[in-house]
mmCIF file of the N, C-alpha and C atoms, coordinates in Angstrom:
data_MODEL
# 
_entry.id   MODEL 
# 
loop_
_atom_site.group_PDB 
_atom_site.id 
_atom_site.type_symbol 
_atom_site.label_atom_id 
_atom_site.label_alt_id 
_atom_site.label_comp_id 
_atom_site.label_asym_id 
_atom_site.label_entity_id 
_atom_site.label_seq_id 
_atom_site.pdbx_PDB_ins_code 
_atom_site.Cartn_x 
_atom_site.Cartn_y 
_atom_site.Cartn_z 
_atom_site.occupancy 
_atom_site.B_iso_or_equiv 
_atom_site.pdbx_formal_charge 
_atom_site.auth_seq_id 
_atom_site.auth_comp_id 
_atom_site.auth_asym_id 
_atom_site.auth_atom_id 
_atom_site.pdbx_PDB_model_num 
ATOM 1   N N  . UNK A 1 1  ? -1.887  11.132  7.869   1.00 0.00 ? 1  UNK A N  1 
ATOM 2   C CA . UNK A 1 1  ? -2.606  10.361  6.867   1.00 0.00 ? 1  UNK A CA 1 
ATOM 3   C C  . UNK A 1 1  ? -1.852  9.050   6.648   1.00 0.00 ? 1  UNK A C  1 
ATOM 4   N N  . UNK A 1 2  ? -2.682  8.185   6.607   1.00 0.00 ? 2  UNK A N  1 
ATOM 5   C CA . UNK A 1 2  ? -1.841  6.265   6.482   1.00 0.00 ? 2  UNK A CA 1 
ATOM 6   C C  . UNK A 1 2  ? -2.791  6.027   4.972   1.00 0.00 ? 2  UNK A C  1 
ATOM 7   N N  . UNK A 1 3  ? -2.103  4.986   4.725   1.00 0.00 ? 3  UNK A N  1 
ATOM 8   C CA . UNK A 1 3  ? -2.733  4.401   3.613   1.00 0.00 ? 3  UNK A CA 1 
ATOM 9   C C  . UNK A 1 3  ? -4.060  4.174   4.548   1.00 0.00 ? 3  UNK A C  1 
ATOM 10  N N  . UNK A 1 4  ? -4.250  3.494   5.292   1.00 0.00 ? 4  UNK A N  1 
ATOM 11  C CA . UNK A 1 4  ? -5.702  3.088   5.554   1.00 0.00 ? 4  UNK A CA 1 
ATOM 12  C C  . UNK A 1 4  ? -6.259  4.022   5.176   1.00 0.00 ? 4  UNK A C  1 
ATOM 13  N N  . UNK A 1 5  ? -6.180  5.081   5.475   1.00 0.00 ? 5  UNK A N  1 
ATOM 14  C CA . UNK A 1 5  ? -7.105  6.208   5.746   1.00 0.00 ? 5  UNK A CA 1 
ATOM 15  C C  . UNK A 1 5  ? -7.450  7.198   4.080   1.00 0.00 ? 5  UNK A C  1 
ATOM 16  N N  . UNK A 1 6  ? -6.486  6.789   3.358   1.00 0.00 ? 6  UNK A N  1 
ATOM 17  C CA . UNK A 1 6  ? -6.446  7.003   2.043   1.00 0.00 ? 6  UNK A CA 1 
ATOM 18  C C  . UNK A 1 6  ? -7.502  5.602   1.292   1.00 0.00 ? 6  UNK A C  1 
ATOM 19  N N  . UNK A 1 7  ? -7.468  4.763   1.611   1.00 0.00 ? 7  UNK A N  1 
ATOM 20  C CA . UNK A 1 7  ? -8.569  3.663   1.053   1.00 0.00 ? 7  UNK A CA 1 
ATOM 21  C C  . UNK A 1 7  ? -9.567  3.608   1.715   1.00 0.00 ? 7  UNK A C  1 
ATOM 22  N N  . UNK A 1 8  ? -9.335  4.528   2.335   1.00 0.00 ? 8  UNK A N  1 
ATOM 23  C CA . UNK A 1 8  ? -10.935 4.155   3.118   1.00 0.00 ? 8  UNK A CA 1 
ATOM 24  C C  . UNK A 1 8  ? -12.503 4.473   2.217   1.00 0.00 ? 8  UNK A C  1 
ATOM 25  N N  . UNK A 1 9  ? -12.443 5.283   1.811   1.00 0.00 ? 9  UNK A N  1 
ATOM 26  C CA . UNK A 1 9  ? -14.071 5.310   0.943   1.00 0.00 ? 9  UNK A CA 1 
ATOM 27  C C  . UNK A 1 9  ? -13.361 4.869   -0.956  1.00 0.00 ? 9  UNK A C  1 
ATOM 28  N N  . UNK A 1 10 ? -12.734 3.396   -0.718  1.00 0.00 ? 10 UNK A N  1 
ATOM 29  C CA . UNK A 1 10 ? -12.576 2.522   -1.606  1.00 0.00 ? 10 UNK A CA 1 
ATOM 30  C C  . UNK A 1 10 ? -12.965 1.056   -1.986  1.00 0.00 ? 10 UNK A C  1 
ATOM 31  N N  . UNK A 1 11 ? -13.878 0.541   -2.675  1.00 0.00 ? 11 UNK A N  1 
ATOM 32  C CA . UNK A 1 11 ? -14.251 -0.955  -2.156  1.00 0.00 ? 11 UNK A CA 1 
ATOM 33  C C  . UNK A 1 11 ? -12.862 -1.602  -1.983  1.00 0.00 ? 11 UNK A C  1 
ATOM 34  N N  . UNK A 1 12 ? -12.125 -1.518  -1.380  1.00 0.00 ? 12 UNK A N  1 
ATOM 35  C CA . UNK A 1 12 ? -10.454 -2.535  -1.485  1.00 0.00 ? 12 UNK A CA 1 
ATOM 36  C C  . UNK A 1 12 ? -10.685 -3.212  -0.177  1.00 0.00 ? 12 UNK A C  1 
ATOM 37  N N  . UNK A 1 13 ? -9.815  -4.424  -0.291  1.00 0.00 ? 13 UNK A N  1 
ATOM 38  C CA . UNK A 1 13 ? -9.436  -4.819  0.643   1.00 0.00 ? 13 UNK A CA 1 
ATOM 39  C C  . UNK A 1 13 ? -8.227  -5.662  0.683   1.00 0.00 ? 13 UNK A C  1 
ATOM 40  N N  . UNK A 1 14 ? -7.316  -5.487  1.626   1.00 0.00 ? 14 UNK A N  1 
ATOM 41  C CA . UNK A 1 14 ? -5.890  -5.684  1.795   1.00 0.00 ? 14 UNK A CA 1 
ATOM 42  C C  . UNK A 1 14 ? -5.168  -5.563  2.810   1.00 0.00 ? 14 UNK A C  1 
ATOM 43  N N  . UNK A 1 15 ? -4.454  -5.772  3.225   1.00 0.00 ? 15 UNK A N  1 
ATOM 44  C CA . UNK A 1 15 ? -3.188  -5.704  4.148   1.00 0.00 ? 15 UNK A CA 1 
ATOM 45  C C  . UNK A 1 15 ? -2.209  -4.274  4.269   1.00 0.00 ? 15 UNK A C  1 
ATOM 46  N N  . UNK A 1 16 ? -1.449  -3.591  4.730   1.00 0.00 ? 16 UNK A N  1 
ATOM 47  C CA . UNK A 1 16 ? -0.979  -2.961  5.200   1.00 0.00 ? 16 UNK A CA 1 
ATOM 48  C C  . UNK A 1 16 ? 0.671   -2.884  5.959   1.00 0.00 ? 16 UNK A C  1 
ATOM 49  N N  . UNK A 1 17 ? 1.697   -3.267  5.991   1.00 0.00 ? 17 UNK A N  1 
ATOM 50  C CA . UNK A 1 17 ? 2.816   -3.621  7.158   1.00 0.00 ? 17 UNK A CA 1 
ATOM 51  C C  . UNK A 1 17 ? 4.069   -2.871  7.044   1.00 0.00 ? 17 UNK A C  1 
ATOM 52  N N  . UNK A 1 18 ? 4.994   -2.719  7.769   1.00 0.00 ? 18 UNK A N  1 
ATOM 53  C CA . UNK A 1 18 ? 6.041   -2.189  7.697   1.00 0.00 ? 18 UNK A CA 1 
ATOM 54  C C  . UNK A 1 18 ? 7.097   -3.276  7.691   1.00 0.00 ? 18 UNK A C  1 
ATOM 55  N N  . UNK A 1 19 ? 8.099   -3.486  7.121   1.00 0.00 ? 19 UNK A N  1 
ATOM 56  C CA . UNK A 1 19 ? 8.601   -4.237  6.626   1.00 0.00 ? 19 UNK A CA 1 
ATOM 57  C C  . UNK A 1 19 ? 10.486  -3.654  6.809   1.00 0.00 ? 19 UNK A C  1 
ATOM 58  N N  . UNK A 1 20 ? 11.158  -5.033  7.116   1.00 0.00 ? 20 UNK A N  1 
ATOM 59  C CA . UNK A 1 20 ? 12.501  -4.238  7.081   1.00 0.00 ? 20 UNK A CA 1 
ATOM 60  C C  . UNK A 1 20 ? 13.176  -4.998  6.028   1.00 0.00 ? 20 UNK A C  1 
ATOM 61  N N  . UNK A 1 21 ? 13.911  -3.888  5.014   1.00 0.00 ? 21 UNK A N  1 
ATOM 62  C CA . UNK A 1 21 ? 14.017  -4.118  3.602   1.00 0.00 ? 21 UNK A CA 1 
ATOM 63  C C  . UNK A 1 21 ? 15.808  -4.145  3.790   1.00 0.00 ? 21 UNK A C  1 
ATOM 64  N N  . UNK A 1 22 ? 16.391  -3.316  4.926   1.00 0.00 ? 22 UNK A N  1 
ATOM 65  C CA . UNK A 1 22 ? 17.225  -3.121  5.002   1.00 0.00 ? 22 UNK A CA 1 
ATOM 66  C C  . UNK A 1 22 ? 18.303  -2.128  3.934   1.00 0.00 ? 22 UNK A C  1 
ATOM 67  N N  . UNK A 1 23 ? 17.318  -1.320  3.725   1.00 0.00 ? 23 UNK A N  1 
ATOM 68  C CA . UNK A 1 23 ? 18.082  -0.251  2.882   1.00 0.00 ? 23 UNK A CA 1 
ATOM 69  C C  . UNK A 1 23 ? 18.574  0.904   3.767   1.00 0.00 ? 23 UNK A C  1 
ATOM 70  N N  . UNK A 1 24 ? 19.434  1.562   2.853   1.00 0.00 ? 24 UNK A N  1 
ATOM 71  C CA . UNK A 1 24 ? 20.268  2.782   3.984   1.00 0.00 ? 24 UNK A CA 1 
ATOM 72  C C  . UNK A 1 24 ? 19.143  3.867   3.202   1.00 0.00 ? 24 UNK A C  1 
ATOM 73  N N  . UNK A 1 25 ? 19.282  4.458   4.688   1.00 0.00 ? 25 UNK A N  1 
ATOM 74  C CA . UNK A 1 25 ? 17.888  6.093   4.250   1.00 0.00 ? 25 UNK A CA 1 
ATOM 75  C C  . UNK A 1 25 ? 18.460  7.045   4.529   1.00 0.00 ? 25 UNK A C  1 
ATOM 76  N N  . UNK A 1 26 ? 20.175  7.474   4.305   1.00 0.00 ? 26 UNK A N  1 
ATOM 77  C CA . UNK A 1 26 ? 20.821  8.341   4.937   1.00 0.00 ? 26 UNK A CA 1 
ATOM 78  C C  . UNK A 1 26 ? 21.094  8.436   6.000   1.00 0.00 ? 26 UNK A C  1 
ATOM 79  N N  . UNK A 1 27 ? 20.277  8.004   7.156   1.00 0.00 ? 27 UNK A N  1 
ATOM 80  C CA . UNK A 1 27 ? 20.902  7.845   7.973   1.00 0.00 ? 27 UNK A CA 1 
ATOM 81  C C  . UNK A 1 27 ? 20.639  6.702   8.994   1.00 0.00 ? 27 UNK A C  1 
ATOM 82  N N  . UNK A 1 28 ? 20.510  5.743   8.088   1.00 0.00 ? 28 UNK A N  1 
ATOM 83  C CA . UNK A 1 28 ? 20.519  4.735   9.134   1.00 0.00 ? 28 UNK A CA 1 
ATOM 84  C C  . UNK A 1 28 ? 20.054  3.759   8.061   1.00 0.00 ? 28 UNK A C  1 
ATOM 85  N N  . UNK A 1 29 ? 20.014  2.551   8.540   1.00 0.00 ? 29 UNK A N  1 
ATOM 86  C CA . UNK A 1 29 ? 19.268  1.462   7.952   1.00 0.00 ? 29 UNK A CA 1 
ATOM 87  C C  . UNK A 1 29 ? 17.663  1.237   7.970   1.00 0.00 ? 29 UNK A C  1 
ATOM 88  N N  . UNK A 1 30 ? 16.667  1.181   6.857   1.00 0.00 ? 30 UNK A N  1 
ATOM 89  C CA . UNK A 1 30 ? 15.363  1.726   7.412   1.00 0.00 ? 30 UNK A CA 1 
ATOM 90  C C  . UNK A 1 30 ? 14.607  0.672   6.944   1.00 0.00 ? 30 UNK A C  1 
ATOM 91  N N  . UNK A 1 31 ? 13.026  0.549   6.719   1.00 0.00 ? 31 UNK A N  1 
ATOM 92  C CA . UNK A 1 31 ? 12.131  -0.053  6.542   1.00 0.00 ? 31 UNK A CA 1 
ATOM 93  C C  . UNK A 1 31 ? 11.578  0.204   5.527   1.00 0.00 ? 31 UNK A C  1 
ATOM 94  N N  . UNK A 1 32 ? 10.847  -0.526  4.766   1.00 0.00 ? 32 UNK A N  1 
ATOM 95  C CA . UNK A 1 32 ? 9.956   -0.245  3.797   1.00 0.00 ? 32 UNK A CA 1 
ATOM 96  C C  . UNK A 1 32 ? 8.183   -0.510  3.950   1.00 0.00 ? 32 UNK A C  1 
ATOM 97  N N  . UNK A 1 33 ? 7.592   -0.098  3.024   1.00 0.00 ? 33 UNK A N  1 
ATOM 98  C CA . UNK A 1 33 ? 5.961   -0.852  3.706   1.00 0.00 ? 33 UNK A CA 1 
ATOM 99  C C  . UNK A 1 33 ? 5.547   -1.590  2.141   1.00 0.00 ? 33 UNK A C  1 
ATOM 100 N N  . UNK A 1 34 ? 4.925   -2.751  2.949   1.00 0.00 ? 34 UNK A N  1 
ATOM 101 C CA . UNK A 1 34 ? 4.286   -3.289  2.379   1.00 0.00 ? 34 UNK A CA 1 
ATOM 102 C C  . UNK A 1 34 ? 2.823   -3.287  1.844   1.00 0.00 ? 34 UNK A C  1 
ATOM 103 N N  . UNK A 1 35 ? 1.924   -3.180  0.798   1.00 0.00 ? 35 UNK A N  1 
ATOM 104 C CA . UNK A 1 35 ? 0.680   -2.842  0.437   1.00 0.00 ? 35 UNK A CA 1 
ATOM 105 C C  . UNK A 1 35 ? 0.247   -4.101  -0.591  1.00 0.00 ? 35 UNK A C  1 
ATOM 106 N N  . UNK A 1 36 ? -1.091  -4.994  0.411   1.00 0.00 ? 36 UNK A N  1 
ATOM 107 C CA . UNK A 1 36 ? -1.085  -5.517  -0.332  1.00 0.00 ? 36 UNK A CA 1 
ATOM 108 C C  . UNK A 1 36 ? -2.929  -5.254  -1.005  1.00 0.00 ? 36 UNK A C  1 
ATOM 109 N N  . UNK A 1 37 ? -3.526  -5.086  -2.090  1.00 0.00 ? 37 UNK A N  1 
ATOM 110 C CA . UNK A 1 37 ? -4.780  -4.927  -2.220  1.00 0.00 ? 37 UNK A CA 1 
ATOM 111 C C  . UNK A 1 37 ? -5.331  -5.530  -2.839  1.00 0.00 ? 37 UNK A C  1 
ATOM 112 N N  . UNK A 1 38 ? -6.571  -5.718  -2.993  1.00 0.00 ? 38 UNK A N  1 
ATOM 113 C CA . UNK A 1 38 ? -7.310  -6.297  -3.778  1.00 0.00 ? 38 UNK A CA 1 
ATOM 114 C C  . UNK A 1 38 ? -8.786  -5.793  -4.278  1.00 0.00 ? 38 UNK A C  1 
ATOM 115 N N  . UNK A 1 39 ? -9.105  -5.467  -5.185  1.00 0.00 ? 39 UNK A N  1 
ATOM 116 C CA . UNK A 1 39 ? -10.163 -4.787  -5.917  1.00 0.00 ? 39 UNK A CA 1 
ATOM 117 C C  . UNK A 1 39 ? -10.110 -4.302  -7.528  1.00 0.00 ? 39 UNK A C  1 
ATOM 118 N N  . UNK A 1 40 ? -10.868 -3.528  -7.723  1.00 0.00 ? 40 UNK A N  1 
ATOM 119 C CA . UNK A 1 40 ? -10.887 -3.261  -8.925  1.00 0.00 ? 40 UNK A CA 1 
ATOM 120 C C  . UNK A 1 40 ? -9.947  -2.593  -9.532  1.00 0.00 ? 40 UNK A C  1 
ATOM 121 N N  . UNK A 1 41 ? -9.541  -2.521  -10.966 1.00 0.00 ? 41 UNK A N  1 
ATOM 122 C CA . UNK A 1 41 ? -8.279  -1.957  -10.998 1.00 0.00 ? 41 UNK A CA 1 
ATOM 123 C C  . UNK A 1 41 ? -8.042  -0.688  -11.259 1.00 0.00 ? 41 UNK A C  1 
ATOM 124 N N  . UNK A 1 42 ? -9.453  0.048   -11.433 1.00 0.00 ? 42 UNK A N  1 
ATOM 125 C CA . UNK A 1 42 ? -9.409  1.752   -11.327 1.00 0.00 ? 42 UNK A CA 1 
ATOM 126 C C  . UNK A 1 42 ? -9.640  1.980   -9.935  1.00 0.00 ? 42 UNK A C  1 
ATOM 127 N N  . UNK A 1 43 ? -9.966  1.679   -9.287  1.00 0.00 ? 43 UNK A N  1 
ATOM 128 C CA . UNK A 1 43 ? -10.225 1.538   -7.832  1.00 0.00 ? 43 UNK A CA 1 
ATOM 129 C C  . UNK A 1 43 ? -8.557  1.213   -7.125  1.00 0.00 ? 43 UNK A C  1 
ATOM 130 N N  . UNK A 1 44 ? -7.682  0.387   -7.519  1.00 0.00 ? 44 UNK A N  1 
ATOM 131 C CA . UNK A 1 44 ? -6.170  0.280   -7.282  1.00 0.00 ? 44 UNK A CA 1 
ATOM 132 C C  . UNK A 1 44 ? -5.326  1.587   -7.488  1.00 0.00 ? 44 UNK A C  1 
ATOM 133 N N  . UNK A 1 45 ? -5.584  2.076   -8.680  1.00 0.00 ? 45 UNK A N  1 
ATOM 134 C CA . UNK A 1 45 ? -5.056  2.850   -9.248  1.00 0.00 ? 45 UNK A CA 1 
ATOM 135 C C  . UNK A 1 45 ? -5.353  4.722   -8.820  1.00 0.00 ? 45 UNK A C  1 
ATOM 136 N N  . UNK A 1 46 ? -6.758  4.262   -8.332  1.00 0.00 ? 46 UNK A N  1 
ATOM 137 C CA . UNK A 1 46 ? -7.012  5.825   -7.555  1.00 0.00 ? 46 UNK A CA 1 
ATOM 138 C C  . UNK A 1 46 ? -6.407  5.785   -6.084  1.00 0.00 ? 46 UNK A C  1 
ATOM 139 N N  . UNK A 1 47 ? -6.024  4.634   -5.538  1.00 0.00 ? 47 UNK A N  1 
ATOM 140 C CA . UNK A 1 47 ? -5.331  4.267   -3.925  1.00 0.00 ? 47 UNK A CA 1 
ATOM 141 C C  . UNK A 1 47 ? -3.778  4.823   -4.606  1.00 0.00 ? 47 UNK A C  1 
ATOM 142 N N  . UNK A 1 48 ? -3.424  4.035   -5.502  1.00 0.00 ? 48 UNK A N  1 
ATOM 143 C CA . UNK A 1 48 ? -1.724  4.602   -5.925  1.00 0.00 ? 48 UNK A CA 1 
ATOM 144 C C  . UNK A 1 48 ? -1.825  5.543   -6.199  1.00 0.00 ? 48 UNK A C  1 
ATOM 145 N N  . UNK A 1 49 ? -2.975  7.051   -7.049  1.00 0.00 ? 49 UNK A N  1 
ATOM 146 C CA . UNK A 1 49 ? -2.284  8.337   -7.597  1.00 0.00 ? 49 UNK A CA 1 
ATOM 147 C C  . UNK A 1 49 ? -2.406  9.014   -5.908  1.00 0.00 ? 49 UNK A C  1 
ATOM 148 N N  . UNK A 1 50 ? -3.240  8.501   -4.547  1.00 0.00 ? 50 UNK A N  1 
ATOM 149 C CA . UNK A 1 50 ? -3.321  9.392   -3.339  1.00 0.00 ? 50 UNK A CA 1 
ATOM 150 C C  . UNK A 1 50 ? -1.850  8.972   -2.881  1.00 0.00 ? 50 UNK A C  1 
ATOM 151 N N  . UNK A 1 51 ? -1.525  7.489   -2.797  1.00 0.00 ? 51 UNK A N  1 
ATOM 152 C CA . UNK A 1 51 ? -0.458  7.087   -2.036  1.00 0.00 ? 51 UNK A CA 1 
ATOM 153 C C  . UNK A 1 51 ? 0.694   8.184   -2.707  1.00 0.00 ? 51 UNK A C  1 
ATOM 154 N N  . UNK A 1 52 ? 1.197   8.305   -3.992  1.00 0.00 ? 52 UNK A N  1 
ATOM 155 C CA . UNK A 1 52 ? 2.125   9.042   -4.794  1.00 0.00 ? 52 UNK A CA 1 
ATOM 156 C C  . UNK A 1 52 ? 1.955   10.732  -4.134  1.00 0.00 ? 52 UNK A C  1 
ATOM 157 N N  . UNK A 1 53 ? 0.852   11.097  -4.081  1.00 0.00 ? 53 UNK A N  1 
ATOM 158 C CA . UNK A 1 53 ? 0.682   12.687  -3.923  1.00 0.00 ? 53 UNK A CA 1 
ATOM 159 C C  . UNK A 1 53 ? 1.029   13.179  -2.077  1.00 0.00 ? 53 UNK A C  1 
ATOM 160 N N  . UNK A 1 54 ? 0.294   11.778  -1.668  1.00 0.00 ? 54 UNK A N  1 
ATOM 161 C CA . UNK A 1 54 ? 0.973   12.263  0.064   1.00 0.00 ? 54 UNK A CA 1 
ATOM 162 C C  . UNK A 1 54 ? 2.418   11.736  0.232   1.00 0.00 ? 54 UNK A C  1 
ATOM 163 N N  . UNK A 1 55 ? 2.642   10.733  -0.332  1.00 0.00 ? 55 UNK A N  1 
ATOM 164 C CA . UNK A 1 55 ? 4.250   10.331  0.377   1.00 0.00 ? 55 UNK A CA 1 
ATOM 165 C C  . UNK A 1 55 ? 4.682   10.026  -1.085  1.00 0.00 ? 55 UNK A C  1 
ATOM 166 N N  . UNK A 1 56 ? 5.028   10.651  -2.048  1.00 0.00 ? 56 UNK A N  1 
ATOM 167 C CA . UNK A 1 56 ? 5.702   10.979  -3.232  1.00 0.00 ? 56 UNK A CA 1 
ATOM 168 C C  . UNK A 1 56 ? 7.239   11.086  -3.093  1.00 0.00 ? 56 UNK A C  1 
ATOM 169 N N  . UNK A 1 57 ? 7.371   11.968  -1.850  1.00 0.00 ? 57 UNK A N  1 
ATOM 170 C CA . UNK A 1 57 ? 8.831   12.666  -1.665  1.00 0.00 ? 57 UNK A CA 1 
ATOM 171 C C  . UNK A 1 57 ? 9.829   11.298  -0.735  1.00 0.00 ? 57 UNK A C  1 
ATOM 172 N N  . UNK A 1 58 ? 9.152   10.162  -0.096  1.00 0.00 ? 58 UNK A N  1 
ATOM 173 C CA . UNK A 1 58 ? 9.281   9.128   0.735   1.00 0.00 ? 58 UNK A CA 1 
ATOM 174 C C  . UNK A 1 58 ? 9.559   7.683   -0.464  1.00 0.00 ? 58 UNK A C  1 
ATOM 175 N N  . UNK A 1 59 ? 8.952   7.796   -0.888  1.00 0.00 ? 59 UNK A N  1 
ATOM 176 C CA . UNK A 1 59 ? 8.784   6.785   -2.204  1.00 0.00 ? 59 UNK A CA 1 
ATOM 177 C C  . UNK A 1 59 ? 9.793   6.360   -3.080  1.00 0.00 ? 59 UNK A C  1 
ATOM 178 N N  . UNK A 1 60 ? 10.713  5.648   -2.426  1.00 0.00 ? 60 UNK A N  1 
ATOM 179 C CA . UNK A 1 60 ? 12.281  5.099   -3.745  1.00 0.00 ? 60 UNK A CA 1 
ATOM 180 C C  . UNK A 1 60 ? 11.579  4.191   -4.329  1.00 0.00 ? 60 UNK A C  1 
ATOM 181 N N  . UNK A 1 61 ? 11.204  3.202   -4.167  1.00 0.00 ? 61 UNK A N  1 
ATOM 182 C CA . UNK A 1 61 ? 11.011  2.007   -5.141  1.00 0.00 ? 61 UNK A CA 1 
ATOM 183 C C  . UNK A 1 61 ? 9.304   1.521   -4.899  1.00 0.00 ? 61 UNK A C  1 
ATOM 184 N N  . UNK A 1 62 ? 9.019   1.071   -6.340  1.00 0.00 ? 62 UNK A N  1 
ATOM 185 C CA . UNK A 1 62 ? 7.069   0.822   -6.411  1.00 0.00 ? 62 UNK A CA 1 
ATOM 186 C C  . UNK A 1 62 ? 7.247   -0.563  -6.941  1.00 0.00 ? 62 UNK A C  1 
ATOM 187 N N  . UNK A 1 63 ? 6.894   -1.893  -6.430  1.00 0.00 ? 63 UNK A N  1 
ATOM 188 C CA . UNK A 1 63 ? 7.237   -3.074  -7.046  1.00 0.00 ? 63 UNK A CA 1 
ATOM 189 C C  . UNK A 1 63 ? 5.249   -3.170  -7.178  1.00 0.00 ? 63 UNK A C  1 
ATOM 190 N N  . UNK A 1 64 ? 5.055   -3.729  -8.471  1.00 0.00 ? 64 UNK A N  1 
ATOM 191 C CA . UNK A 1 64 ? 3.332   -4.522  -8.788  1.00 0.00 ? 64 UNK A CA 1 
ATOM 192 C C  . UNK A 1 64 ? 3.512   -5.395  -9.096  1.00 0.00 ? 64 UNK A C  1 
ATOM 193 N N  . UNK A 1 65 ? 2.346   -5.879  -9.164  1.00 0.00 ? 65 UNK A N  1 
ATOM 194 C CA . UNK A 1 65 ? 1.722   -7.805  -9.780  1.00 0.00 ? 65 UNK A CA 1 
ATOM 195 C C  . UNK A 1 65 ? 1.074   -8.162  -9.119  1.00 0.00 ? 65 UNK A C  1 
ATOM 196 N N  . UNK A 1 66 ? 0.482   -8.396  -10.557 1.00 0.00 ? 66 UNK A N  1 
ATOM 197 C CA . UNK A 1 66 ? -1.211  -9.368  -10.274 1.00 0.00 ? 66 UNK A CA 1 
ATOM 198 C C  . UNK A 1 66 ? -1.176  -10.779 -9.942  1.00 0.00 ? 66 UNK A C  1 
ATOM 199 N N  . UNK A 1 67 ? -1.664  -10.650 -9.394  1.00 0.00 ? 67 UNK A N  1 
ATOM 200 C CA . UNK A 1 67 ? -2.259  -12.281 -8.399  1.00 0.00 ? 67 UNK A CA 1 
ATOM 201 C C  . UNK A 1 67 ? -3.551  -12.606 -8.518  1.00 0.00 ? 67 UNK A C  1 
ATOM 202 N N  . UNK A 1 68 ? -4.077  -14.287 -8.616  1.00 0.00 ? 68 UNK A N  1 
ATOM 203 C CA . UNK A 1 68 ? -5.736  -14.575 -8.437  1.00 0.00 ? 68 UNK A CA 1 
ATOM 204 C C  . UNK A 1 68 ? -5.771  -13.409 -7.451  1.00 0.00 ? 68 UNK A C  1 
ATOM 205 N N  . UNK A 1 69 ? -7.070  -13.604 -7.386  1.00 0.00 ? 69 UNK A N  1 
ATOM 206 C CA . UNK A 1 69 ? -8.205  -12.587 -6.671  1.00 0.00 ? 69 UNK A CA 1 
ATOM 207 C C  . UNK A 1 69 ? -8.631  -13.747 -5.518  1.00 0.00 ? 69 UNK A C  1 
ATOM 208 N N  . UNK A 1 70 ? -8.999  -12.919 -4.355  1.00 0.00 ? 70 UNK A N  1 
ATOM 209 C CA . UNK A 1 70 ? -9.107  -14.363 -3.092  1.00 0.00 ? 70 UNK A CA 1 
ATOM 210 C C  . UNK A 1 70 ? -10.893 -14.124 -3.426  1.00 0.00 ? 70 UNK A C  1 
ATOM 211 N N  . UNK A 1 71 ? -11.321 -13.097 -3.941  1.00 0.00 ? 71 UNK A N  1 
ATOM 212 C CA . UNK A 1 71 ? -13.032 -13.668 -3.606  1.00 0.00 ? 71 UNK A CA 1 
ATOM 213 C C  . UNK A 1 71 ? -13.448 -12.081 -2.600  1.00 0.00 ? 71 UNK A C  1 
ATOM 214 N N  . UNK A 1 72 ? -12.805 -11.628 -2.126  1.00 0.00 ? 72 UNK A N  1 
ATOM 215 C CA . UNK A 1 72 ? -13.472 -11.652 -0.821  1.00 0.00 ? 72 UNK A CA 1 
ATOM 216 C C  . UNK A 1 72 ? -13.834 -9.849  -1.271  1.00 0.00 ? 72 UNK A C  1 
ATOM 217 N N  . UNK A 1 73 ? -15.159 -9.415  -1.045  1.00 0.00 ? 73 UNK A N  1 
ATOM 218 C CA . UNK A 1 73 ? -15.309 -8.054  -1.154  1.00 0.00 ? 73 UNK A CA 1 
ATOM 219 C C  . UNK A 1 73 ? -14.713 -6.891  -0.162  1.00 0.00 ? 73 UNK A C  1 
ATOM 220 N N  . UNK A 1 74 ? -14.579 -5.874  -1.186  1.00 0.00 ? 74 UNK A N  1 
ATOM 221 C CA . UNK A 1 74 ? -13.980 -4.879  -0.048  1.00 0.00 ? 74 UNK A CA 1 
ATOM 222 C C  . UNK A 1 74 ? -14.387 -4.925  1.137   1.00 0.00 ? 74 UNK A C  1 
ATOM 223 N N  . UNK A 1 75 ? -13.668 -5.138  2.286   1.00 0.00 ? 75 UNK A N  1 
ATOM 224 C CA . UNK A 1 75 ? -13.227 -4.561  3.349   1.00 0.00 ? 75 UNK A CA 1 
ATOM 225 C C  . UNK A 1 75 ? -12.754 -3.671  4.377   1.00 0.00 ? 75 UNK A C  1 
ATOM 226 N N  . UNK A 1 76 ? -11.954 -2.760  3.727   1.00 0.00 ? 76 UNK A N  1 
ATOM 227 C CA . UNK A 1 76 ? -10.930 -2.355  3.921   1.00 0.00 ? 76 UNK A CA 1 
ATOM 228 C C  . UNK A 1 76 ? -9.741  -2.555  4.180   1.00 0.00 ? 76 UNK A C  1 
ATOM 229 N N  . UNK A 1 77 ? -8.535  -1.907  4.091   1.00 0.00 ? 77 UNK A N  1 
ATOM 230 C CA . UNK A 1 77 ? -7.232  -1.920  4.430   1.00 0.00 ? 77 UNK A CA 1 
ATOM 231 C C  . UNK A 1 77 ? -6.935  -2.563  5.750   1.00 0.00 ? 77 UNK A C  1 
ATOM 232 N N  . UNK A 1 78 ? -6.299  -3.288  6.482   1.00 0.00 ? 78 UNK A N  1 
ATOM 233 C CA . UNK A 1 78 ? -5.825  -3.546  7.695   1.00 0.00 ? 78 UNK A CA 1 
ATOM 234 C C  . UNK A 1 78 ? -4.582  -3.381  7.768   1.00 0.00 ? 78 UNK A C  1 
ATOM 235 N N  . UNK A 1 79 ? -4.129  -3.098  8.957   1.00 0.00 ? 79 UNK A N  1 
ATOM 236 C CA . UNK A 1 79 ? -2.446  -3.157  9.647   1.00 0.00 ? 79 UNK A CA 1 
ATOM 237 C C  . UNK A 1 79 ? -2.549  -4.161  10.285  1.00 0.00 ? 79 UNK A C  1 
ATOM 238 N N  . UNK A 1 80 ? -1.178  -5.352  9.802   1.00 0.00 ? 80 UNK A N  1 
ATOM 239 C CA . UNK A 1 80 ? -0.798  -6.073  10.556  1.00 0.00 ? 80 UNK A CA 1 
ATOM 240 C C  . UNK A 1 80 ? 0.876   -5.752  10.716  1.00 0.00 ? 80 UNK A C  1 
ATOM 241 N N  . UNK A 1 81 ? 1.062   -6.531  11.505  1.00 0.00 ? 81 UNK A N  1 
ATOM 242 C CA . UNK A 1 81 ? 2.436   -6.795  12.184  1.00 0.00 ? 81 UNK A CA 1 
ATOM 243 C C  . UNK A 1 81 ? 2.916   -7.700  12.086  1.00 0.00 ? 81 UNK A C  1 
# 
């Protein structure tokens, strides 16, 4: 299960990436991901209680903030690189 696949029957649309944050993960130096969305904000908030319940145990740090809105209707999630 990916976030995409968790927003998927969500009007959102956003970005997706893996990101190197450079934190130690026990054993090694690791990555973090990036999520970026845009939609409604009970609609945000039902993407964060799935994201919390599948990768809860993965999850050190949750940074938010609101930003204009670009306009653009759900989409869906994408992975970039």
């Amino acid at each position: 299960m990916t976030a995409v696949h968790l927003a998927a029957d969500l009007p959102l649309t956003g970005t997706v990436r893996n990101v190197d944050d450079g934190a130690w993960d026990g054993g090694g130096y690791g990555g973090g991901v990036e999520l970026i969305v845009e939609g409604a904000a009970g609609d945000i908030d039902r993407l964060v209680v799935r994201l919390s319940e599948q990768f809860g145990s993965f999850i050190r740090n949750v940074s938010q903030r609101s930003v204009p809105p670009t306009g653009i209707p759900g989409r869906g999630i994408r992975i970039i690189h």
